[in-house]
C-alpha positions, 0 to 999 in steps of 0.5 A: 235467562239463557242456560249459559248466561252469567249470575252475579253476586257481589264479587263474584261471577258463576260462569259455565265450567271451562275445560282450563278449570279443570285443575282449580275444581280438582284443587277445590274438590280434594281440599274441601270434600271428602268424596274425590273424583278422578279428572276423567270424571269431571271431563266426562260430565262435562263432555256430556252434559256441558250446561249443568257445569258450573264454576264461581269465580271471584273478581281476579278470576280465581275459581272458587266453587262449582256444581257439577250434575248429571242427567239420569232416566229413571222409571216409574209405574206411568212414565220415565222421568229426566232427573237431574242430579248434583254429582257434587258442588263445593265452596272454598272455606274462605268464600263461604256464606257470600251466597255462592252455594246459592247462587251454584245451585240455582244456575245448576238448576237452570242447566237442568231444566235446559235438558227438560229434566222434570226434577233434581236430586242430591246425596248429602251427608246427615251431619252436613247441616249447613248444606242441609239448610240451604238445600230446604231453603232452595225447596229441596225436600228429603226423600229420606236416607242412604245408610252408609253412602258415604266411604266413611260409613257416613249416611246421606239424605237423598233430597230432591226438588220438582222442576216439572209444574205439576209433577207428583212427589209420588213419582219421585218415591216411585224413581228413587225410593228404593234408594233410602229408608224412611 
């Protein structure tokens, strides 16, 4: 499938993040996260990474979640490795548990591999547990935790998923490990 093409569930679309979206991501990211980003952020992303951008709309056009990602280098003792990582991704409250997430995630994931990135990554806060579910539903494995990531003091799993056939978990240990405690 090609990486700007549209997912569609029930109701609803997941379409690449146009800048004219900007205002309704900002809106979605300061109501339902705690983590808020500036609008630069999101445009420099965007601007760099264009097909690892995601929104979901619902059927009168309203943007109602995004994915955002970015592509990282990250060295081991063998080789350099391309990793994707989710910067953040949001559902608005009364959209939740229709499969958005999902479906963002898996699209986000397409855009990754489109850059050749051999694995992704997250931060997600340990109390997150829905999130927490749908990210090990989605193959998603915990690296092991962030202590106080969060502004609040909150810690995070780094969780990751391989996208590379082959690809050793070792690796990952290797690139990120030095992040988190086990």
């Amino acid at each position: 499938m090609p990486a700007h093409s549209s997912v569609m569930i029930p109701n609803y679309r997941i379409r690449p993040f146009k800048p004219e979206d900007l205002e309704a991501v900002e809106r979605i990211n300061r109501v339902f996260l705690p983590e808020n980003y500036p609008s630069y952020f999101f445009m420099e992303n965007y601007r760099r990474f264009p097909r690892s951008f995601f929104v979901a709309e619902d059927e009168g056009g309203n943007v109602v979640g995004y994915v955002m990602c970015r592509v990282e280098s990250h060295y081991t003792k063998s080789e350099t490795l391309i990793l994707g990582h989710i910067l953040s991704i949001a559902v608005s409250k009364d959209h939740r548990r229709k499969g958005i997430g999902e479906a963002l995630m898996l699209k986000a994931e397409e855009g990754l591999l489109s850059y050749n990135c051999d694995a992704v990554y997250l931060e997600v806060r340990v109390s997150n547990e829905p999130a927490i579910r749908l990210y090990e539903k989605l193959g998603y494995k915990k690296l092991g935790i962030i202590p106080f990531y969060y502004a609040d003091g909150e810690d995070a799993f780094l969780m990751y998923k391989i996208l590379r056939e082959g690809l050793d978990d070792s690796l990952i240990y290797q690139a990120l490990g030095n992040r988190v405690i086990r």
